[in-house]
Backbone as a printed PyTorch tensor [residue, N CA C, xyz], in Angstrom:
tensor([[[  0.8450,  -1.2050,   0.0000],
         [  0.0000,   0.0000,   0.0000],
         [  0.8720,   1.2430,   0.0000]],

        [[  1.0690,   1.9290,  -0.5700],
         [  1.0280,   3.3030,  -0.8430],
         [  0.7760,   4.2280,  -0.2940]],

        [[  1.5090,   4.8810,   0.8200],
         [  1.0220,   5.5880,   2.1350],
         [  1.4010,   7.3000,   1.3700]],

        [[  0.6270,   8.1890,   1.4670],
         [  1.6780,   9.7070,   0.4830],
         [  2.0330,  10.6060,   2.2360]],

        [[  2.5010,  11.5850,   1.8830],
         [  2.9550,  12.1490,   3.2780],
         [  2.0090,  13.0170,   3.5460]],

        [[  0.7660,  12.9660,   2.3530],
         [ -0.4090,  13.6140,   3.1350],
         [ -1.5340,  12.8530,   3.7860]],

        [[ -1.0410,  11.9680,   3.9460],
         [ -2.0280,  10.8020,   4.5700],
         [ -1.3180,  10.6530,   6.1370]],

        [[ -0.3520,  11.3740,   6.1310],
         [  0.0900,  10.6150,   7.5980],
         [  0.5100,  12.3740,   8.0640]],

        [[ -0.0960,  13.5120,   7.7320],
         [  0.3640,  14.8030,   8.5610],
         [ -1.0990,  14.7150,   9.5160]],

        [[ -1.3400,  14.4630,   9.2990],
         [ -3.1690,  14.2540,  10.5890],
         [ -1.9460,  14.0520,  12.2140]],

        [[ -1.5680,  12.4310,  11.5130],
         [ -0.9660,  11.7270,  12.6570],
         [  0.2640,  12.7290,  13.2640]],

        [[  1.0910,  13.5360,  12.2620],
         [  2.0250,  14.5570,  12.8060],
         [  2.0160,  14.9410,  13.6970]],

        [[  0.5240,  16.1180,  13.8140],
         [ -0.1420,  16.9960,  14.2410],
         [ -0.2060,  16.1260,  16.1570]],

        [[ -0.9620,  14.9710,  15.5380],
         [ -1.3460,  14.5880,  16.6410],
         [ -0.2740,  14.3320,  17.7220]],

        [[  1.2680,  13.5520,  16.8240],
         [  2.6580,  13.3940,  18.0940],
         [  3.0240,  14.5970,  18.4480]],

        [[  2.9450,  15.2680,  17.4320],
         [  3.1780,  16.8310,  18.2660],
         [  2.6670,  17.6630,  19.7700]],

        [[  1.3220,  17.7140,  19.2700],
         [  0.6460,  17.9490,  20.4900],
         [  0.9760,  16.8470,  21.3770]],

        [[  0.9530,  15.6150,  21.3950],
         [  1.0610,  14.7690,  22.8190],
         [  2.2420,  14.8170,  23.2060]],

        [[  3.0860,  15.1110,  22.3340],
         [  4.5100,  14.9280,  22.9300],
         [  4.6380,  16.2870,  24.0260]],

        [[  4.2480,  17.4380,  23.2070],
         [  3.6260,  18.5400,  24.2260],
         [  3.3730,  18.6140,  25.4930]],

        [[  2.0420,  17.9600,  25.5080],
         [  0.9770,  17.6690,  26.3820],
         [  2.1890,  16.9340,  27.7790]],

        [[  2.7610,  15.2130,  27.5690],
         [  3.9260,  14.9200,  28.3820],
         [  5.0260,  15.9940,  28.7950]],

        [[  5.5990,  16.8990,  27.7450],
         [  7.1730,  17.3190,  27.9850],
         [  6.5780,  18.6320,  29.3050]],

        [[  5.2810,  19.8360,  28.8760],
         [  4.8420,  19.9590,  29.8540],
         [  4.2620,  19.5000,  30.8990]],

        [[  3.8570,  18.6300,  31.0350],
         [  3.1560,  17.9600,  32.2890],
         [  4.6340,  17.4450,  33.2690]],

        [[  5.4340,  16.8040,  32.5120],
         [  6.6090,  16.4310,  33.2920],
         [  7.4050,  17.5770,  33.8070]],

        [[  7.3940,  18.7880,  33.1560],
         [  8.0660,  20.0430,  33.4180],
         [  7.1420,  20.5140,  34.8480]],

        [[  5.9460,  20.4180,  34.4800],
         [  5.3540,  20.8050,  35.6250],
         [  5.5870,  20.3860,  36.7890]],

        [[  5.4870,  18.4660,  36.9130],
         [  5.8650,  17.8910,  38.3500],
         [  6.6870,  18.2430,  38.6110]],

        [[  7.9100,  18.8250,  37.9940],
         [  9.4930,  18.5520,  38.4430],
         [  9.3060,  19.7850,  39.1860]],

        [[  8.6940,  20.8800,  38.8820],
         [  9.1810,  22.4990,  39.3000],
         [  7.7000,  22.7090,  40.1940]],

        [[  6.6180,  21.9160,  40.3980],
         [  5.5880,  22.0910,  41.0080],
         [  5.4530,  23.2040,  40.7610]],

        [[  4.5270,  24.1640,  39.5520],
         [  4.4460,  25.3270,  39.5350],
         [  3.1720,  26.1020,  38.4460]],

        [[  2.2990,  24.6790,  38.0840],
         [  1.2530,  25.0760,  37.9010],
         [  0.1730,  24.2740,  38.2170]],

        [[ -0.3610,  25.4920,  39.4950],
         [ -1.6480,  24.4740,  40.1990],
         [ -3.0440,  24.1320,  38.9140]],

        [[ -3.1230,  24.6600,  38.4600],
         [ -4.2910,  24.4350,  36.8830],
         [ -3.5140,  23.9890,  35.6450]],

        [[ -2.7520,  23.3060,  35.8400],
         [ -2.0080,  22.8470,  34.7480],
         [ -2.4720,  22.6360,  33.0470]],

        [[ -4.0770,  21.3460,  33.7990],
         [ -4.4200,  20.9700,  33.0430],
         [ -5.4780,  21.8000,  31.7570]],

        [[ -5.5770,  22.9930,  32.5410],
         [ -6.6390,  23.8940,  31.4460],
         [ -5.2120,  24.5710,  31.1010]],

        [[ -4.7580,  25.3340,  31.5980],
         [ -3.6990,  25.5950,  31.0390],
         [ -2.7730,  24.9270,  29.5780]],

        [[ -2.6500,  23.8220,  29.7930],
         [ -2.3600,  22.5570,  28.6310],
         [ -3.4080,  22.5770,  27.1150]],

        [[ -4.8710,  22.8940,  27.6010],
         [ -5.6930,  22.8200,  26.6890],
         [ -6.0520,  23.7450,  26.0010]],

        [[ -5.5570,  24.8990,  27.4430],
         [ -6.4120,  26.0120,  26.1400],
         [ -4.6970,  26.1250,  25.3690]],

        [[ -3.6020,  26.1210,  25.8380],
         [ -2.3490,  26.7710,  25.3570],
         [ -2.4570,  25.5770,  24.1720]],

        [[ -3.0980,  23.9480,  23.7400],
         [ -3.2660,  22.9570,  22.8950],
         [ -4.1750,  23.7610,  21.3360]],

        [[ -5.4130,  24.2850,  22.3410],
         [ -5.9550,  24.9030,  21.5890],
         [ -5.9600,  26.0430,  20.5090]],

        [[ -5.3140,  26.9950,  21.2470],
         [ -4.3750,  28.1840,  19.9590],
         [ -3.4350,  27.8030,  19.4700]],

        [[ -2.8180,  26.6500,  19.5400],
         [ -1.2610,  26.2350,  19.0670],
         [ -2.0720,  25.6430,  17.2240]],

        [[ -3.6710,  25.6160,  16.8660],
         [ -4.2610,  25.0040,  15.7590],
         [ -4.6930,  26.1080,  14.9610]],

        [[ -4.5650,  27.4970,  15.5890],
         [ -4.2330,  28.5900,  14.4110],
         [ -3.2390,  28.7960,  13.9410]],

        [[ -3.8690,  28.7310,  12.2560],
         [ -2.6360,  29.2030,  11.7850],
         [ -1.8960,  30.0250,  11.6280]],

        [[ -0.6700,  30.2020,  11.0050],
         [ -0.3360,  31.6500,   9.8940],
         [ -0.7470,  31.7050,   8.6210]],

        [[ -0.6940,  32.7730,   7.9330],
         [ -1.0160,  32.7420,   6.2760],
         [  0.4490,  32.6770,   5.7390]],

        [[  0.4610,  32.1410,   4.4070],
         [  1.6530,  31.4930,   3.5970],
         [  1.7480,  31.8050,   2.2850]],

        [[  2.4590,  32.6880,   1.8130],
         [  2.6890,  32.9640,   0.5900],
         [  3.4770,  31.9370,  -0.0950]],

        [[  3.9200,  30.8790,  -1.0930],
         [  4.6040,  30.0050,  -1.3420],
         [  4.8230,  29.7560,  -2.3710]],

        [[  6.0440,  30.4430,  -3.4360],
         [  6.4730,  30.2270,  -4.6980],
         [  6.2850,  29.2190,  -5.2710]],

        [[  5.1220,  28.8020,  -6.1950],
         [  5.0310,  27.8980,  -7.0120],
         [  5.7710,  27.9410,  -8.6260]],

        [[  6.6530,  27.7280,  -9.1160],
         [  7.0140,  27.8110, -10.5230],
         [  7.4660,  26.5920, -11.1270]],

        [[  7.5550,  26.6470, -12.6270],
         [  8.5140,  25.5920, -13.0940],
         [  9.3860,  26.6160, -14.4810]],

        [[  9.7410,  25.6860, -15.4750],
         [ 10.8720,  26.2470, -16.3160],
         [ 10.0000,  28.0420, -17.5040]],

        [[  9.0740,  27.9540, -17.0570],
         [  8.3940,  28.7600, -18.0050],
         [  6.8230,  29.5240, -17.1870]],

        [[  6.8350,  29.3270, -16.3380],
         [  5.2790,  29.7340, -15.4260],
         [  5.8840,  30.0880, -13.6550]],

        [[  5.2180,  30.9010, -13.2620],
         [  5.4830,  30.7350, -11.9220],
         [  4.4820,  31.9490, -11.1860]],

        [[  3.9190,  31.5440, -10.4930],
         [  2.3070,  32.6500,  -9.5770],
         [  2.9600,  32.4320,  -7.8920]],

        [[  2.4370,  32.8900,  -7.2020],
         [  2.3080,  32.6750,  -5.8040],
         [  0.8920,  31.6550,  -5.2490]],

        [[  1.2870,  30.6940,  -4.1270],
         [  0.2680,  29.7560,  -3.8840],
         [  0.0150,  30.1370,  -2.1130]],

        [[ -0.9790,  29.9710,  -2.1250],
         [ -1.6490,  30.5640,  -0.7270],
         [ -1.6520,  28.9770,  -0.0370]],

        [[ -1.3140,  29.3200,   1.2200],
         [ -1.2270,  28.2550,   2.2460],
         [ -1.3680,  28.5030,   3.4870]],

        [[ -1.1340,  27.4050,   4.4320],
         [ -1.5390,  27.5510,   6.0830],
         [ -0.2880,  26.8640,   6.3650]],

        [[ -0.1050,  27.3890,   7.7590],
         [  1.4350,  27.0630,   9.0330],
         [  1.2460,  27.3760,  10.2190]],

        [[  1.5810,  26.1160,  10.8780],
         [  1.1020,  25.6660,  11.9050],
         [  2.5870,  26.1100,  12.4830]],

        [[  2.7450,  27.0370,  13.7340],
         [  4.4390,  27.3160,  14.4200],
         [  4.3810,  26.4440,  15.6670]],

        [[  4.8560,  25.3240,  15.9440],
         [  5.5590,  24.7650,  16.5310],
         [  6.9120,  25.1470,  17.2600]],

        [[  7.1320,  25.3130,  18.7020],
         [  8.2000,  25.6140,  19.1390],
         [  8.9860,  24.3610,  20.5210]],

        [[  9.5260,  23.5910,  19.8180],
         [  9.4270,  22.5450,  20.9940],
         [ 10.5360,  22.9450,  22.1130]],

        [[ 11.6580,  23.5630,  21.5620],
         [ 12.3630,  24.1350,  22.9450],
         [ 13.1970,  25.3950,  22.8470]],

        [[ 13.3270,  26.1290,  23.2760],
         [ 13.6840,  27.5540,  23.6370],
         [ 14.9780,  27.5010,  24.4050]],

        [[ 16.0780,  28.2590,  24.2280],
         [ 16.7980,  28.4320,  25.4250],
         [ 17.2090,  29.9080,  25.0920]],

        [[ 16.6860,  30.4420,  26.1720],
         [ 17.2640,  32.0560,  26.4480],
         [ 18.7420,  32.0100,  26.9250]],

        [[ 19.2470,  33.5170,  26.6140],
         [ 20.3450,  34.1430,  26.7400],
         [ 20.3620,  34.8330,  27.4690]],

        [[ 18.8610,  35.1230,  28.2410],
         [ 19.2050,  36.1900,  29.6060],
         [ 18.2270,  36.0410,  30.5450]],

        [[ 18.4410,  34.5640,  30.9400],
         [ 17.7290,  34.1710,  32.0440],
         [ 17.5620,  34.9930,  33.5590]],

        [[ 16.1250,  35.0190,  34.2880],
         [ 16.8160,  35.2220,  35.9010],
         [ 17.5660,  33.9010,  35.9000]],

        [[ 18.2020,  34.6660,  37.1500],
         [ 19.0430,  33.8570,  37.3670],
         [ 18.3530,  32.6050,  38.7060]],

        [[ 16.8130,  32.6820,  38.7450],
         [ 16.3190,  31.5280,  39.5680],
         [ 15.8750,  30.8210,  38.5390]],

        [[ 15.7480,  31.1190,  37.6870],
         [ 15.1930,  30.1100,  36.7500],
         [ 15.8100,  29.2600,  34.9470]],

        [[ 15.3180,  28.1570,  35.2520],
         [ 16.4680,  27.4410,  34.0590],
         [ 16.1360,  28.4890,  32.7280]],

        [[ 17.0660,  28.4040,  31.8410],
         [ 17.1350,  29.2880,  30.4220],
         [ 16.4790,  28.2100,  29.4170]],

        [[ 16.3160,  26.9900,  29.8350],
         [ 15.2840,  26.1830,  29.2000],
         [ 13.9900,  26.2820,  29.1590]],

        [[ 13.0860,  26.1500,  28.2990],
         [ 11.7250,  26.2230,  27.8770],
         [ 11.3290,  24.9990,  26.9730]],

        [[ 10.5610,  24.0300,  27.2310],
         [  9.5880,  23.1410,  26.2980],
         [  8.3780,  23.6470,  25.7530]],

        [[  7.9760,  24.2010,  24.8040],
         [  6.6960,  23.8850,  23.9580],
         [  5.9710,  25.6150,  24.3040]],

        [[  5.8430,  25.9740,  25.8060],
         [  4.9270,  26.8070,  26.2470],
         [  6.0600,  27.6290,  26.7460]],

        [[  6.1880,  28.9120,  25.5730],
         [  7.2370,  29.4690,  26.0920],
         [  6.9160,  31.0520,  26.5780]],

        [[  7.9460,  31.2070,  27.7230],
         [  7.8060,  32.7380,  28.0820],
         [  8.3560,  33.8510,  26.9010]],

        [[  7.2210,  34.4390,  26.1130],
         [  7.4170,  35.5980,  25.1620],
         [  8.3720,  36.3040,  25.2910]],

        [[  8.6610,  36.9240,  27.1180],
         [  9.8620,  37.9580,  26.9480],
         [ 10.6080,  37.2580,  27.5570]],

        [[ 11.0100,  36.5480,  27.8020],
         [ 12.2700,  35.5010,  27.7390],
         [ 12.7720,  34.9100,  26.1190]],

        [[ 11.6340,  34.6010,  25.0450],
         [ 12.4640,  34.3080,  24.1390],
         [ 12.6840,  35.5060,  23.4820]],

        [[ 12.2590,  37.0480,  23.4440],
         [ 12.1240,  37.8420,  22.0360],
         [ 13.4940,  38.8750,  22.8970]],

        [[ 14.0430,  39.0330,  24.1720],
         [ 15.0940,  39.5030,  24.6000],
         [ 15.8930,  38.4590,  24.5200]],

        [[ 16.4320,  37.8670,  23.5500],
         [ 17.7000,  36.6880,  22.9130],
         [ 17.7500,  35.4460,  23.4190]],

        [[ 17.4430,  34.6780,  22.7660],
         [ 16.9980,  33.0860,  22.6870],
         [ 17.6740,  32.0810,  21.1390]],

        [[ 17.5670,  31.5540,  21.0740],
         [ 17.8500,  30.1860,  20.4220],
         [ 16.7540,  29.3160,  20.7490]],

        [[ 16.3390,  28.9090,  19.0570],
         [ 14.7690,  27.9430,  19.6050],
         [ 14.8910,  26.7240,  18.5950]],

        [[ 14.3760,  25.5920,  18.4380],
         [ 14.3660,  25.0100,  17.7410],
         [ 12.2680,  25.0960,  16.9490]],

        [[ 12.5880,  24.7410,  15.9170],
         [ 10.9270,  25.0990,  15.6170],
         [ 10.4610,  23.9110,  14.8710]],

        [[  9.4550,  23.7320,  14.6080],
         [  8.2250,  22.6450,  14.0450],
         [  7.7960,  23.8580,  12.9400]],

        [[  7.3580,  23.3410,  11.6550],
         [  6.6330,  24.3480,  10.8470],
         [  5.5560,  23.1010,   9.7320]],

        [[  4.8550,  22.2210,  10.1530],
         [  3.4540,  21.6880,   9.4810],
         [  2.8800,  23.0130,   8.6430]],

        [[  2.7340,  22.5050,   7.0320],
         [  2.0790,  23.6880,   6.3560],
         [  1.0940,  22.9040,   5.3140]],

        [[ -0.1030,  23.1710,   4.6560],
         [ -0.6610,  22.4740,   3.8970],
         [ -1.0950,  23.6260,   2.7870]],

        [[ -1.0670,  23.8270,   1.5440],
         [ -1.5790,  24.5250,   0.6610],
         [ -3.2160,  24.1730,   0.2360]],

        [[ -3.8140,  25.2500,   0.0370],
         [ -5.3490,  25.1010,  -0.4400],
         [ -5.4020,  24.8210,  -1.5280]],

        [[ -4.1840,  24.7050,  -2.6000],
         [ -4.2960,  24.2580,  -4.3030],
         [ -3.3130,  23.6670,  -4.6540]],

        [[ -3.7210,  22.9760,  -5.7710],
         [ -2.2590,  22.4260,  -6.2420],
         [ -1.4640,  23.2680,  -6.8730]],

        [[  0.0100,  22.6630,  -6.6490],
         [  1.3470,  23.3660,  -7.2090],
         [  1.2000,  23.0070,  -8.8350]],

        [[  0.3300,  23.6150,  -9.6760],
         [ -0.1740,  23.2550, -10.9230],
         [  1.2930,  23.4730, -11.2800]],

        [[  2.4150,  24.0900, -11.3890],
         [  3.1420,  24.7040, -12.2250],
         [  4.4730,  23.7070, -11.4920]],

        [[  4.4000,  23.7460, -10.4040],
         [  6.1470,  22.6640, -10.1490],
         [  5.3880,  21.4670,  -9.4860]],

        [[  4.2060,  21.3710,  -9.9050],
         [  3.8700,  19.3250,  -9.1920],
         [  4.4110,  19.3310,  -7.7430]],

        [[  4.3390,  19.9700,  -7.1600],
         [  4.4990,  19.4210,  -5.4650],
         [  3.3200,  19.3110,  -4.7610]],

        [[  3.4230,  17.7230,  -3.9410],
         [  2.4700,  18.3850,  -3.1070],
         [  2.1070,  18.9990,  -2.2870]],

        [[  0.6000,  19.0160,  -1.5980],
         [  0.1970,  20.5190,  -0.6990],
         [  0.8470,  20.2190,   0.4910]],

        [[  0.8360,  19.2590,   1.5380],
         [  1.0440,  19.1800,   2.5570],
         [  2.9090,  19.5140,   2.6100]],

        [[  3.3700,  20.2520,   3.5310],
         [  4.7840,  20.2320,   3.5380],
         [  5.6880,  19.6860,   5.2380]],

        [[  7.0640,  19.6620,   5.5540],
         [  6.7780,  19.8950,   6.9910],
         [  8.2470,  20.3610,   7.3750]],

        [[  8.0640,  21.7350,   7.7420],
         [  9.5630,  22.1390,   7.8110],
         [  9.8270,  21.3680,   9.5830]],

        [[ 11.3440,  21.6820,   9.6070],
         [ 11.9190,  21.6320,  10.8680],
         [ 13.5500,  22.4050,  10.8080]],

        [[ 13.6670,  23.2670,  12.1840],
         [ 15.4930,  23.4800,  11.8840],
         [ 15.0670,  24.9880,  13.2510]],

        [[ 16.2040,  25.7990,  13.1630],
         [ 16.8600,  26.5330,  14.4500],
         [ 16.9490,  27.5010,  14.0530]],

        [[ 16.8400,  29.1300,  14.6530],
         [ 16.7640,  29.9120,  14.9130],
         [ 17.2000,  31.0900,  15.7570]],

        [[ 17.5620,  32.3460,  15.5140],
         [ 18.0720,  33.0600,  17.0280],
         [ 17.3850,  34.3880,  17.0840]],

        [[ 17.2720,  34.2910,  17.7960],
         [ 16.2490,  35.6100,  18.1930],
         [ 16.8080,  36.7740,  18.5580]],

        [[ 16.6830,  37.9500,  17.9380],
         [ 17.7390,  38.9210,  18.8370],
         [ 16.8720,  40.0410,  18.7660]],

        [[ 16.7530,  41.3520,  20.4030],
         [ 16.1830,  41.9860,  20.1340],
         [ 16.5800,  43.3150,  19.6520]],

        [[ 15.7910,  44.2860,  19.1150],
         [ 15.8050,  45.1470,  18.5340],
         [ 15.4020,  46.3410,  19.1850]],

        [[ 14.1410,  46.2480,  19.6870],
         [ 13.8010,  47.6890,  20.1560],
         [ 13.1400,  47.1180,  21.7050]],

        [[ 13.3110,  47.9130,  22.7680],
         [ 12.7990,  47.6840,  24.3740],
         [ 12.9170,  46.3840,  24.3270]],

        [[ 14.2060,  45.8830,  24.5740],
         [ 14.3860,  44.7320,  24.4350],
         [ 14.3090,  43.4230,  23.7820]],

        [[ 13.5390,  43.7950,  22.5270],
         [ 12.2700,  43.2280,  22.3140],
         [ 11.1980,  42.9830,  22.4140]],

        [[ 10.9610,  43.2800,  22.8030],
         [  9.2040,  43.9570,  23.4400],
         [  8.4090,  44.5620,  21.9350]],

        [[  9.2430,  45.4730,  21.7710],
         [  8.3510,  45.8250,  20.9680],
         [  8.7050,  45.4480,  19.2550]],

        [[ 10.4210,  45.4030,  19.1990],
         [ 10.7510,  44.4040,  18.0520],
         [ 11.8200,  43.2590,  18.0420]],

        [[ 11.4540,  42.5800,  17.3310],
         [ 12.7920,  41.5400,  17.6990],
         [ 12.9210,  41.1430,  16.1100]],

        [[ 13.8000,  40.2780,  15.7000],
         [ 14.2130,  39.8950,  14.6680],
         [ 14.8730,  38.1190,  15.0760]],

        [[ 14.8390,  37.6520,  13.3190],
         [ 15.3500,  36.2440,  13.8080],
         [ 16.0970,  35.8140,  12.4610]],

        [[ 17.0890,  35.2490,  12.8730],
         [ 17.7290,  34.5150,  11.3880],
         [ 18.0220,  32.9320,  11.6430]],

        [[ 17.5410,  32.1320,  10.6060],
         [ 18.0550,  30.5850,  11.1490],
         [ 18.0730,  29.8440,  10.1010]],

        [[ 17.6200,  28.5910,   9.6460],
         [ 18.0010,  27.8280,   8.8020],
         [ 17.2790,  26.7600,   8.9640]],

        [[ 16.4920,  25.7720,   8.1170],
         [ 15.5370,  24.7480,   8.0660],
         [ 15.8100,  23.5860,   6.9440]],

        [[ 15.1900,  22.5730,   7.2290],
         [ 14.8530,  21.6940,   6.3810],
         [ 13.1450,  21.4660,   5.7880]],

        [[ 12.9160,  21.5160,   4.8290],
         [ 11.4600,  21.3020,   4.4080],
         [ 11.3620,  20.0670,   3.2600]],

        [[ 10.4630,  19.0740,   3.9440],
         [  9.9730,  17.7970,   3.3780],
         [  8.9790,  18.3370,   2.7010]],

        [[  9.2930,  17.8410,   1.2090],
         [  7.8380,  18.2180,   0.5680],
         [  8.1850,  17.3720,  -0.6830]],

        [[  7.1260,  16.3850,  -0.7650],
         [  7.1520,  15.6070,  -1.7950],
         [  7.4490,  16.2320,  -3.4710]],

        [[  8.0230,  15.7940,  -4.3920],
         [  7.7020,  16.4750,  -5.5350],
         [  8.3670,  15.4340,  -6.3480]],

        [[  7.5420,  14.3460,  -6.9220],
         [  7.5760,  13.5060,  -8.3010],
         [  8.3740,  13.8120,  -9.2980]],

        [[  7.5960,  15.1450, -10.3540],
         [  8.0660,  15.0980, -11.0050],
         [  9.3210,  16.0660, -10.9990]],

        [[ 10.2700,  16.5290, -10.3510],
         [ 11.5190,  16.7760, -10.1220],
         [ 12.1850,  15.7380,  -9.0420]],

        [[ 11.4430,  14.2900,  -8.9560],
         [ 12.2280,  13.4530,  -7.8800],
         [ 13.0110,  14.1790,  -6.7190]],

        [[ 12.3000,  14.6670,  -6.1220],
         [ 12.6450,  15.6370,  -5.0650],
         [ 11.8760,  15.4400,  -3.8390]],

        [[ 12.2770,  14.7340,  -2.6350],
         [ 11.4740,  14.5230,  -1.3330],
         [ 11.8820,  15.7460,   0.0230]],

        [[ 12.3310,  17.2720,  -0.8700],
         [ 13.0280,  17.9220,   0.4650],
         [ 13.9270,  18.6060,   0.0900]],

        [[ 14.2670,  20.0350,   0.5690],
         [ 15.4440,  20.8010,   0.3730],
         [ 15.5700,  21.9440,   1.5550]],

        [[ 17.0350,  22.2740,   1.8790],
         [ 17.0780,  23.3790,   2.7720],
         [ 16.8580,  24.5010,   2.4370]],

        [[ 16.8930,  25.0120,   4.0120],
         [ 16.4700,  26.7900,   3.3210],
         [ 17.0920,  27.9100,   4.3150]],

        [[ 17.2510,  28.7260,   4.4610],
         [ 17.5330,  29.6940,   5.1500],
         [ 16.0400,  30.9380,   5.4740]],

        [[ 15.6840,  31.5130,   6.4590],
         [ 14.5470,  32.5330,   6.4560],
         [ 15.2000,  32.9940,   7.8890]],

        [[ 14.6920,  34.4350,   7.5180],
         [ 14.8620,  35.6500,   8.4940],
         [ 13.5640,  35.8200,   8.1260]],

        [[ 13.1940,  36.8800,   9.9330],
         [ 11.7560,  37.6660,  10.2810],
         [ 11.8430,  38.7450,  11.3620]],

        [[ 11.0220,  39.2610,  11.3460],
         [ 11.0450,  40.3130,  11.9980],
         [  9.6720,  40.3800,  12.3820]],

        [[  9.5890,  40.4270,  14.3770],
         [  8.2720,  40.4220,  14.9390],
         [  8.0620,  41.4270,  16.0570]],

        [[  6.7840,  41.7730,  16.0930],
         [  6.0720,  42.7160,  16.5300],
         [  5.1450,  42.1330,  18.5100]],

        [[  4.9870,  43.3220,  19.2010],
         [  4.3520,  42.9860,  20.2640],
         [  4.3910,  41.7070,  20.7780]],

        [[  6.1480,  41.6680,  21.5670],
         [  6.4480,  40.3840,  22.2670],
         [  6.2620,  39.1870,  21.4210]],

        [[  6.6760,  39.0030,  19.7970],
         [  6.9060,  38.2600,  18.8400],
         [  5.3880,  37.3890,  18.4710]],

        [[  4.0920,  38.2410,  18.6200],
         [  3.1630,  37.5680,  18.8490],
         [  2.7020,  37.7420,  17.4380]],

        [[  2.8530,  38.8350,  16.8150],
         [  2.7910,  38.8200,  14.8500],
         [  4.4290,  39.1890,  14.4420]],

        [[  4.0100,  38.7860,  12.9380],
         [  5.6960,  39.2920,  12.7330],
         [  5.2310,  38.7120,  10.7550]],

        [[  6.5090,  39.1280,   9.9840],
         [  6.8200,  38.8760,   9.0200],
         [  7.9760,  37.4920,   8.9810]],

        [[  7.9170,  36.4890,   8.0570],
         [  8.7720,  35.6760,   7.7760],
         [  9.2130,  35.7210,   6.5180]],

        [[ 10.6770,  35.7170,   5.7640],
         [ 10.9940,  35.3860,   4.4860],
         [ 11.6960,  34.2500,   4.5920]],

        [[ 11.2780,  33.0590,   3.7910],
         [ 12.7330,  32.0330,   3.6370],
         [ 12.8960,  32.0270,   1.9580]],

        [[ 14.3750,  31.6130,   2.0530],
         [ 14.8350,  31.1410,   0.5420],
         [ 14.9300,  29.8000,   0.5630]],

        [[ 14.5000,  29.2130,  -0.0430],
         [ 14.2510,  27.5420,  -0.4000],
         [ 15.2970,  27.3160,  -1.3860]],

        [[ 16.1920,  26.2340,  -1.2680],
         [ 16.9790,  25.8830,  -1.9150],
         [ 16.2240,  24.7060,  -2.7230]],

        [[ 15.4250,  25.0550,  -3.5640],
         [ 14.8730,  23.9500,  -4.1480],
         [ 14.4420,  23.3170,  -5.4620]],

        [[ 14.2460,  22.7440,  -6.4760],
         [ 14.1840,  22.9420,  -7.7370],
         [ 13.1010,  23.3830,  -8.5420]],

        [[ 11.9440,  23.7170,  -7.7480],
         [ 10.6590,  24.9420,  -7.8320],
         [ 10.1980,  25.7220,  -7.4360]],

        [[ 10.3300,  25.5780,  -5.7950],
         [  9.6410,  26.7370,  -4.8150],
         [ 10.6690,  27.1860,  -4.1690]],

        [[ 11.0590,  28.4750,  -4.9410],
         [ 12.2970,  29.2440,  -4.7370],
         [ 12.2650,  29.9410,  -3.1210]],

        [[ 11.1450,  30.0770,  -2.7220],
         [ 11.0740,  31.1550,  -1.3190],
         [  9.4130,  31.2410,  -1.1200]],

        [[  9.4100,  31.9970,   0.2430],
         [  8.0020,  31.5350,   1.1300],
         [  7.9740,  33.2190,   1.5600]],

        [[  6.9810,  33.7810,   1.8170],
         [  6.9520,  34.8280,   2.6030],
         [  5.6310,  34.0200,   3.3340]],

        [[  5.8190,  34.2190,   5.2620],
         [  4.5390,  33.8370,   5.9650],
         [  4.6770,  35.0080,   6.8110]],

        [[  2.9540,  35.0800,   6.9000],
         [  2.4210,  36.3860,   8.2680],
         [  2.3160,  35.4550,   9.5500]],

        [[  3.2890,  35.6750,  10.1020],
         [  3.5840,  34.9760,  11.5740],
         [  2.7430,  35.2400,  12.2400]],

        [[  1.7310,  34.0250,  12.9710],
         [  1.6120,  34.1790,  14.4050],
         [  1.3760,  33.1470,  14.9100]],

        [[  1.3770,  33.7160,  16.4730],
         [  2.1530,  32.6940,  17.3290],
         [  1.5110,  33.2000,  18.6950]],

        [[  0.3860,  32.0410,  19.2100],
         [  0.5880,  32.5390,  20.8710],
         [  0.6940,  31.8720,  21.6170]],

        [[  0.6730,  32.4250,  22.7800],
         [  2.4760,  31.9320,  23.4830],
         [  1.4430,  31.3670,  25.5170]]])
């Protein structure tokens, strides 16, 4: 049987969140420090299923438009650069905003699915980045701007260029404790040259 990688991003979605759901819950016993944990977990489960909007270079040797899509931001761990000093510079999943947007290093999750087909470079819709990041701030610490430069990998099927994936590089720049922001990446890839996404993210 013939499984495609859009048949199994449902299931993604789903290790994601549970892995979540554990890495906080275990964070919690260890530091005893949230008496409501569990709504806490659900509703922070719950906004983590809005998306961003996705601009996403579709072309091939002679055609090329922009393709509209959805992105899901995933942040599974954080480590700040300017911790108090009572508390670890580590973060899993549910992270403190002004701890990461005043200088951090994060690793990220990026699940994206397009609403059409890549008529012009044959890829398909579902994609799934992963890769690292640094956060540095810009204005009131970041508070009010921060910026980020990092580097990814993105799985995305594509047949007819026998292509399962290519790296990329993207910088952004975000707004009000990194809660909207702009993203650009360059895709090193043999159709979808670069992505612009309207970031958001709550935290």
């Amino acid at each position: 049987m013939n499984i495609g990688f859009k048949d199994i991003m449902p299931r993604i979605y789903f290790i994601i969140i549970l892995f979540a759901v554990f890495a906080i819950d275990g964070y919690s016993q260890n530091y005893d420090i949230t008496p409501n944990k569990t709504k806490k977990i659900i509703t922070w489960s719950a906004l983590q299923l809005i998306p961003s909007s996705v601009l996403v270079n579709d072309a091939d040797e002679n055609n090329a438009r922009v393709q509209f899509a959805f992105r899901w931001q995933f942040i599974p761990l954080n480590i700040s650069f300017n911790p108090n000093k009572y508390v670890s510079p580590v973060q899993f999943f549910i992270i403190n905003p002004v701890r990461k947007v005043t200088g951090s290093a994060e690793v990220f999750v990026q699940p994206e699915y397009s609403l059409a087909n890549f008529k012009y470079s044959g890829a398909e819709r579902p994609a799934l980045s992963t890769g690292a990041r640094v956060i540095i701030p810009v204005q009131e610490m970041g508070e009010n701007i921060s910026m980020s430069v990092g580097g990814k990998y993105t799985f995305r099927k594509n047949e007819r260029y026998n292509e399962y994936g290519y790296p990329g590089v993207e910088a952004g720049v975000y707004f009000f404790g990194g809660l909207f922001g702009l993203q650009f990446a360059k895709d090193f890839s043999n159709y979808n040259k670069y992505s612009i996404s309207f970031y958001l993210k709550y935290y």
